[in-house]
PLY file of the C-alpha trace (Angstrom):
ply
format ascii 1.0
element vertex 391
property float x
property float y
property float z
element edge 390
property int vertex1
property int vertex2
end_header
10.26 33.58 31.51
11.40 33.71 35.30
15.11 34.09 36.01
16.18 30.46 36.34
18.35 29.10 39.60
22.08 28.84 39.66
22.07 25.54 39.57
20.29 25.82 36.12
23.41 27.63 34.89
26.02 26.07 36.71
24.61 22.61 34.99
24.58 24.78 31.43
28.03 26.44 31.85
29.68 22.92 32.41
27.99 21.61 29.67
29.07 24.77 27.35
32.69 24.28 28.37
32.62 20.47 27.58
31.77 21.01 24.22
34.63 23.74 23.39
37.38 21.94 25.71
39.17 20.66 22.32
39.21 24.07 21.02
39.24 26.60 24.51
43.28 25.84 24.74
44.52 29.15 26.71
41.00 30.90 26.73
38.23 31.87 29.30
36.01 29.33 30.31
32.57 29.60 29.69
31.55 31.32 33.35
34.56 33.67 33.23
33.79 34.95 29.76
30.54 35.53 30.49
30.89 37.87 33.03
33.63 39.63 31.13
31.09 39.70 28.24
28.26 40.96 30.28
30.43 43.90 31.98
31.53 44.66 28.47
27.32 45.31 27.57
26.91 47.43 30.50
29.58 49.47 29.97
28.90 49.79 26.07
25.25 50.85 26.56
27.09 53.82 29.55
28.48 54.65 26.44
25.72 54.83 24.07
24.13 57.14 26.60
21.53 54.41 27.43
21.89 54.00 31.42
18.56 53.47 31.98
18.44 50.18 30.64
18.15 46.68 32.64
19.61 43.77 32.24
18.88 40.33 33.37
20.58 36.98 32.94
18.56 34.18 32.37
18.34 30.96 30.13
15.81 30.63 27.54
13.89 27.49 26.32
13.03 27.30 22.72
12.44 24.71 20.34
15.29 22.73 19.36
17.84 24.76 21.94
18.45 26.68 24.76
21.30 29.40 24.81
22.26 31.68 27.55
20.96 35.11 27.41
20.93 38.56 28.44
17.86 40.48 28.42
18.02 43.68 27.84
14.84 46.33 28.67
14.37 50.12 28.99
13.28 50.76 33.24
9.60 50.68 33.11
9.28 49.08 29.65
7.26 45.79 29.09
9.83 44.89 26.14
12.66 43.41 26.43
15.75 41.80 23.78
17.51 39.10 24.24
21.30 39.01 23.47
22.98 35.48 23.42
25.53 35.12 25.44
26.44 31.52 23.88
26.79 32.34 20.25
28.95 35.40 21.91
31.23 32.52 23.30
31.15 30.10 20.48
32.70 33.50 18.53
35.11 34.30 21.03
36.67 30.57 20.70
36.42 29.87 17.21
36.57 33.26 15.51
39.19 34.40 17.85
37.13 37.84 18.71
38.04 39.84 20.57
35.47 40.62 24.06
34.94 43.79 23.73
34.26 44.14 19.85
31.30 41.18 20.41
29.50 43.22 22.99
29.68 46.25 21.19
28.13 44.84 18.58
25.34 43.19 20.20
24.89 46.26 22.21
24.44 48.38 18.80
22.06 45.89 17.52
20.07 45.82 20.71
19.78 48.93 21.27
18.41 50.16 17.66
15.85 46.55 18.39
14.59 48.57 21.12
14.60 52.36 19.73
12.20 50.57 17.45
10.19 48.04 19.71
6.36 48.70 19.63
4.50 49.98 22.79
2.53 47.05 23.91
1.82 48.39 26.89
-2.03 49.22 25.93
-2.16 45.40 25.02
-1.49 44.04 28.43
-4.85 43.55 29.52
-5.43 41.75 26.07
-2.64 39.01 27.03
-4.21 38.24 30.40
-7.34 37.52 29.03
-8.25 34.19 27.31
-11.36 35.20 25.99
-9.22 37.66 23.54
-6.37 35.75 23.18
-7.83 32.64 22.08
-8.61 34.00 19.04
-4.87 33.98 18.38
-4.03 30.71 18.61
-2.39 29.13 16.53
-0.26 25.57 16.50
3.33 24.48 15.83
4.59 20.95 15.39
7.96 20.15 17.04
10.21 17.09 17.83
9.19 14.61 20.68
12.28 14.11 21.57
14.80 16.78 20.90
12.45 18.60 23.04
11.58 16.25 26.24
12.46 19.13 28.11
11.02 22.11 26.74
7.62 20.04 26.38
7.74 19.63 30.27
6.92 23.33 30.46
4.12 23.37 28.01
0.90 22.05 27.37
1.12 19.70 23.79
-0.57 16.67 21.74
1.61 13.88 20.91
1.19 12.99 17.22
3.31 9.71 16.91
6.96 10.91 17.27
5.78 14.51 17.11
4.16 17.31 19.49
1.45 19.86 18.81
2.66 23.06 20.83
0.64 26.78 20.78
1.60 29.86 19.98
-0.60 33.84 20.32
-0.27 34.87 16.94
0.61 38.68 18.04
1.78 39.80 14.84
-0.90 42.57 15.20
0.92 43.74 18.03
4.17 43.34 18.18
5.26 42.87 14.47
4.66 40.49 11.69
5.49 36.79 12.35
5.35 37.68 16.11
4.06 34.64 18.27
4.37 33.76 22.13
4.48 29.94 22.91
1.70 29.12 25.70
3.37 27.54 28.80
2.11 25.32 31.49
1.81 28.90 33.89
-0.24 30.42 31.26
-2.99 28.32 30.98
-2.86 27.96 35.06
-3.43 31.83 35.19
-5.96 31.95 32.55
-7.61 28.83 34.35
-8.22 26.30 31.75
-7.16 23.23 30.75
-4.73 21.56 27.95
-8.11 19.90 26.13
-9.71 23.60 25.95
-6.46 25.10 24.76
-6.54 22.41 21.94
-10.03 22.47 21.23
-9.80 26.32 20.77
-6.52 26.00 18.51
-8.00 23.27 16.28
-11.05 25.66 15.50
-9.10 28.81 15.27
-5.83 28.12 13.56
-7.21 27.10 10.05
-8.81 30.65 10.59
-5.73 32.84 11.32
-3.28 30.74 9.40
-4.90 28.37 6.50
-3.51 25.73 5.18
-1.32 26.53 1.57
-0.50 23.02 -0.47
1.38 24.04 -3.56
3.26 21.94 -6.17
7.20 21.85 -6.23
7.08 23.62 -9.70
5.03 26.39 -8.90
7.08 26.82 -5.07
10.12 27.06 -7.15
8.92 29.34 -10.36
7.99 31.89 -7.46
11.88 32.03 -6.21
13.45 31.57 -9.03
11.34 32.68 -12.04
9.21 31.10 -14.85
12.12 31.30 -17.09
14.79 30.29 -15.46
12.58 27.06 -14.12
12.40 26.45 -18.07
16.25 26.65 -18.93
16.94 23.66 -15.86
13.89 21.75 -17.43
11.98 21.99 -14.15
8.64 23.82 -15.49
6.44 20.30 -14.69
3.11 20.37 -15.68
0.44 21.03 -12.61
-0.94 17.07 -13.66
2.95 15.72 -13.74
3.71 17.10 -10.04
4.92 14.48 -8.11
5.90 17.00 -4.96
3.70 19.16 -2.91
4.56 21.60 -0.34
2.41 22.30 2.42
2.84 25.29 4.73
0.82 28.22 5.93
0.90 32.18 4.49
3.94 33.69 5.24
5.62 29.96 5.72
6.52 30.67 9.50
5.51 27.32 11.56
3.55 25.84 9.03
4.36 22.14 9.75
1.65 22.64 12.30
-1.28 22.00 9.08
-0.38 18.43 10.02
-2.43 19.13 13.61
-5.67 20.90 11.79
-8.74 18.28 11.45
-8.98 18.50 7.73
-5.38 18.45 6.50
-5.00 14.99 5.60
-8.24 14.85 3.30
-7.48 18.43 1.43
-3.56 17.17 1.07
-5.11 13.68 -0.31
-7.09 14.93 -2.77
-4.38 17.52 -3.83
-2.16 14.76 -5.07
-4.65 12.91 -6.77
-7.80 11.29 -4.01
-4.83 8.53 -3.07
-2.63 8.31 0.09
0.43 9.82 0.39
3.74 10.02 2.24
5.50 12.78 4.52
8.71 14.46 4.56
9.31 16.69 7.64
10.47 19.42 5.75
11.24 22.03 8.69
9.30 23.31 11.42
8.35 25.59 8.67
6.62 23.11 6.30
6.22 19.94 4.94
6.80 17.84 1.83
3.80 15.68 0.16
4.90 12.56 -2.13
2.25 10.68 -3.69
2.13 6.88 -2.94
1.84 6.03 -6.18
4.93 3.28 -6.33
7.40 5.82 -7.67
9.38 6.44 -4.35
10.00 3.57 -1.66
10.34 4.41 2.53
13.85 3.77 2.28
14.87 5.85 -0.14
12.39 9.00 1.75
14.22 8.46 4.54
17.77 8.81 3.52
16.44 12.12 1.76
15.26 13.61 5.01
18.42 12.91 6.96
20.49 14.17 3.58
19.21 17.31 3.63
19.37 17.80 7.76
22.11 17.19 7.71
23.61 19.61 4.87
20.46 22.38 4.80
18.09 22.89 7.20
19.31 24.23 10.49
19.23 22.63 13.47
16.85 25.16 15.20
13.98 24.51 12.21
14.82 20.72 11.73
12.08 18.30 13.24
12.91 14.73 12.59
15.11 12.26 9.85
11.21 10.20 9.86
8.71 10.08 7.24
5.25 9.89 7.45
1.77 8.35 5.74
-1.65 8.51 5.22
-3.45 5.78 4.23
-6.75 7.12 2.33
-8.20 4.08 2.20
-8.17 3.38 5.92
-7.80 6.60 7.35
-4.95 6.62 9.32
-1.40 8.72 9.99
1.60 7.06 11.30
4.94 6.70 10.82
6.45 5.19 7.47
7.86 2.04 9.02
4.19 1.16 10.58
2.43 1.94 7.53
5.47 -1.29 6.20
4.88 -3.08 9.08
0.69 -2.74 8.82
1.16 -3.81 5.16
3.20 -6.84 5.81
0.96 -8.03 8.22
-2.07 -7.50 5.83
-0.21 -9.45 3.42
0.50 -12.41 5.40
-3.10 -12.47 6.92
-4.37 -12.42 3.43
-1.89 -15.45 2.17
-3.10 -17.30 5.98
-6.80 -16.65 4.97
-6.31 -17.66 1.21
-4.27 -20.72 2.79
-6.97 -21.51 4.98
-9.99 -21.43 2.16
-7.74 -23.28 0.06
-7.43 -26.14 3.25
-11.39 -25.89 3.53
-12.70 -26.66 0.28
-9.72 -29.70 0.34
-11.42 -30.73 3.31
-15.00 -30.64 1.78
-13.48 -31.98 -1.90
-12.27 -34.94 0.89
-15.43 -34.85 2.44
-17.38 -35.31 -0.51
-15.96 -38.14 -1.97
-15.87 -40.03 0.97
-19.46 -39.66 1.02
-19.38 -40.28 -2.78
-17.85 -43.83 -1.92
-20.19 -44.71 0.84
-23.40 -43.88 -1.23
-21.73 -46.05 -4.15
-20.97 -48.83 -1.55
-24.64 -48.73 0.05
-25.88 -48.72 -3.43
-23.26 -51.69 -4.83
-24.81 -53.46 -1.38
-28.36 -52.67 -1.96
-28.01 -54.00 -5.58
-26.72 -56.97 -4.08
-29.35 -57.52 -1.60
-31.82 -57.07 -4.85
-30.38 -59.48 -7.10
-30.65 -61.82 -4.37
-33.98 -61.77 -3.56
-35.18 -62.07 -6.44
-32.87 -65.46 -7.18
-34.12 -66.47 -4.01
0 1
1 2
2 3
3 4
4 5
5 6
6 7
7 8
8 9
9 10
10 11
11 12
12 13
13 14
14 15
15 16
16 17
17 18
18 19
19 20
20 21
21 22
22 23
23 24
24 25
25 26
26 27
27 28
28 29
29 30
30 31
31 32
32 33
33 34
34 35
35 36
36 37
37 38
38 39
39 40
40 41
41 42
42 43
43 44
44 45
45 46
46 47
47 48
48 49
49 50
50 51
51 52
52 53
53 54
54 55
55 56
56 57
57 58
58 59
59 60
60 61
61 62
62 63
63 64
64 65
65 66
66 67
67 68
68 69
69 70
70 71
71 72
72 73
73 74
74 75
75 76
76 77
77 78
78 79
79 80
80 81
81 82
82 83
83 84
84 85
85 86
86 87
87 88
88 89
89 90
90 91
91 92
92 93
93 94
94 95
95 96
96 97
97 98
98 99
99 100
100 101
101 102
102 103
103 104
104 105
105 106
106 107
107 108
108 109
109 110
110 111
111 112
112 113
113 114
114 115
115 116
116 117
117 118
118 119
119 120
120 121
121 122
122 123
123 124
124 125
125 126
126 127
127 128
128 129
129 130
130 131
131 132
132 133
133 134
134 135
135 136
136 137
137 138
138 139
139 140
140 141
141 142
142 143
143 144
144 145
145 146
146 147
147 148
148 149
149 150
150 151
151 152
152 153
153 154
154 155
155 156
156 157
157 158
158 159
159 160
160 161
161 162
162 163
163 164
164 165
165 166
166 167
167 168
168 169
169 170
170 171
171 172
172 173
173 174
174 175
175 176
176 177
177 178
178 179
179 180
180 181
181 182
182 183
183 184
184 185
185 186
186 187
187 188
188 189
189 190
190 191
191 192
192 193
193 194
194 195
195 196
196 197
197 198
198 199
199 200
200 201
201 202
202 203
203 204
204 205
205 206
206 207
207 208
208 209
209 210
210 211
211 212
212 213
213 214
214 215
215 216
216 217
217 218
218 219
219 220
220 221
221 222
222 223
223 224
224 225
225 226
226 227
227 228
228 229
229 230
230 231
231 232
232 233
233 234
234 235
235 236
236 237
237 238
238 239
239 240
240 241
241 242
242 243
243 244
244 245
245 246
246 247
247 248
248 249
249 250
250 251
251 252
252 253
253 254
254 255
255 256
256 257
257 258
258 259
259 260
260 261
261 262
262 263
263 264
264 265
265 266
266 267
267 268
268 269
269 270
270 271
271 272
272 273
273 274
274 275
275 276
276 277
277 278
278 279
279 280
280 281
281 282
282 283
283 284
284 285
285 286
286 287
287 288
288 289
289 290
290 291
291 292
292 293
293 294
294 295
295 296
296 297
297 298
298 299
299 300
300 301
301 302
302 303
303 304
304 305
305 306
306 307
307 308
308 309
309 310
310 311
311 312
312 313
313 314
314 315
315 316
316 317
317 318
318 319
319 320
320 321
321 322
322 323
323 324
324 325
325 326
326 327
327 328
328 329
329 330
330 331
331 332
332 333
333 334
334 335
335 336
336 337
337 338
338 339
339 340
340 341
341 342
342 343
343 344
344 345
345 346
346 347
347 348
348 349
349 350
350 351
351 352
352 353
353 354
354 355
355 356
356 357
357 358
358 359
359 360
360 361
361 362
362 363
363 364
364 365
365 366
366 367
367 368
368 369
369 370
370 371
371 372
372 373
373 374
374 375
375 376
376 377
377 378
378 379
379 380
380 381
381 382
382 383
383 384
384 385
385 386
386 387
387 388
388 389
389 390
């Protein structure tokens, strides 16, 4: 990512220091401390004997946040760790540490991350050329909207409330669960366009990272043992499951199933050939809850924003929504539609029943009145009969 403009950080530090003003009292503000802070890194790394290193100032743009940074490199290296500078400040104001004991900290920790960073440096070539790194991609689901910004810089797929983004799985190069989001500039260098980038993820994902539905019992008997699922009464048969979790191998970014072609059918038949709701889990995986009358939307909902709001972090959380699939017709959308689409099925039916029920009253009404003009013609015929014949 390119240094960004002063302006960028001028905007970020003012927003920094209006979110500790309650608690900043007598201390630095946010642009002061962080050039104390960043003198403080230098001059710990002088120490450490490492005063070959670089170091670059710069914001970075990841899902669900952006922080303040410094990146840190060897001269000549391709590699380079960030340290951030606003979790520095948030413990400077409400840990009350001291300056000098953060940085030399994060210098420690930075610089055993890069006595230990792999040479990539053979692999260059490889990340400038599509052909190879297609075969990497992979895709991550993220929040619409708590990430208007980021997605500006990206190329994605809206999915109701939701966005496909990609990721280069380079865990083969740079360490396991290593990925690199694709940008906007990326695909511009490599010279294709969003629609190829998606067609290649959609046929290559399922490949590198499959899809992994399991059932809430099992999930949990592999953290916290067989036996110890027993003694809380939580060993449910496979056939009694009434939660699935659905992920990938390893269970980094694995919300993103919900993008491959085939999820929804292999997650419908998993709980049973019927449709199913969707709790947004984490950007790390997803819930599955039959629709089988045992759980209203309601009630899904307040679980989701329950357990954002007291578990999952706010970097991993994607939305307090819930989801279905609707097996029967074969379409995804958000919980409240699926109510709305129901409602209006229902009251379509009750308008069609309402209007059968008004056309056979209106050929019931029909008939008789042609019941009572054939009597008539025939009371008048007989009449004309019996008076010819007196005649």
């Amino acid at each position: 990512m390119d240094n960004v403009n002063s302006k960028d950080i001028e905007n970020y530090a003012k927003k920094i220091d209006e979110k500790y003003a309650d608690k900043a009292e007598d201390k630095m503000g946010y642009q002061e401390f962080k050039s104390a802070y960043t003198d403080a890194v230098e001059k710990s790394f002088h120490y450490k004997g490492m005063s070959d290193v670089e170091i670059d100032s710069r914001l970075i743009d990841k899902v669900n946040e952006t922080y303040d940074a410094l990146t840190v490199k060897r001269a000549g290296s391709d590699v380079g760790v960030n340290i951030n500078i606003t979790d520095a400040y948030d413990a400077y104001i409400t840990q009350d540490a001291p300056v000098k004991e953060i940085a030399a900290e994060a210098a420690t920790k930075t610089a055993a991350a890069l006595e230990n960073a792999p040479n990539i440096s053979g692999s260059i070539d490889d990340f400038k050329n599509y052909d190879v790194m297609k075969n990497k991609l992979v895709m991550e689901i993220v929040s619409a909207d708590k990430n208007a910004e980021f997605l500006e810089t990206v190329p994605h797929k809206d999915i109701e409330d939701l966005s496909v983004i990609y990721r280069f799985d380079v865990g083969d190069v740079v360490g396991t669960g290593a990925s690199i989001v694709v940008t906007n500039q990326m695909i511009e260098n490599y010279g294709i366009t969003a629609e190829q980038l998606h067609e290649d993820a959609v046929k290559n994902a399922p490949e590198i990272r499959p899809i992994v539905i399991q059932g809430m019992a099992e999930v949990l008997a592999k953290s916290m043992g067989v036996e110890d699922l027993e003694m809380m009464g939580l060993n449910i048969p496979p056939e009694q499951e009434q939660m699935f979790v659905a992920s990938v191998p390893g269970n980094v970014h694995g919300a993103g199933v919900i993008a491959y072609e085939d999820f929804m059918d292999k997650a419908s038949e998993r709980v049973g050939n019927q449709s199913f709701f969707i709790l947004p889990s984490s950007i790390h995986e997803l819930l599955i809850i039959p629709d089988n009358g045992n759980f209203d939307l309601k009630a899904l909902e307040n679980m989701v924003k329950e357990v954002n709001a007291t578990t999952v972090d706010p970097s991993e959380q994607l939305t307090d929504n819930v989801y279905h699939y609707d097996a029967n017709d074969k379409v995804f959308e958000l919980g409240e539609k699926y109510v709305e689409r129901q409602e209006a099925k229902e009251k379509a039916t009750v308008k069609e029943a309402g209007e059968k029920k008004s056309l056979l009253g209106e050929l019931k009404s029909t008939k008789e009145e042609v019941s009572k003009h054939s009597e008539k013609d025939a009371i008048d015929k007989g009449t004309k009969s019996k008076g010819d014949v007196t005649l």
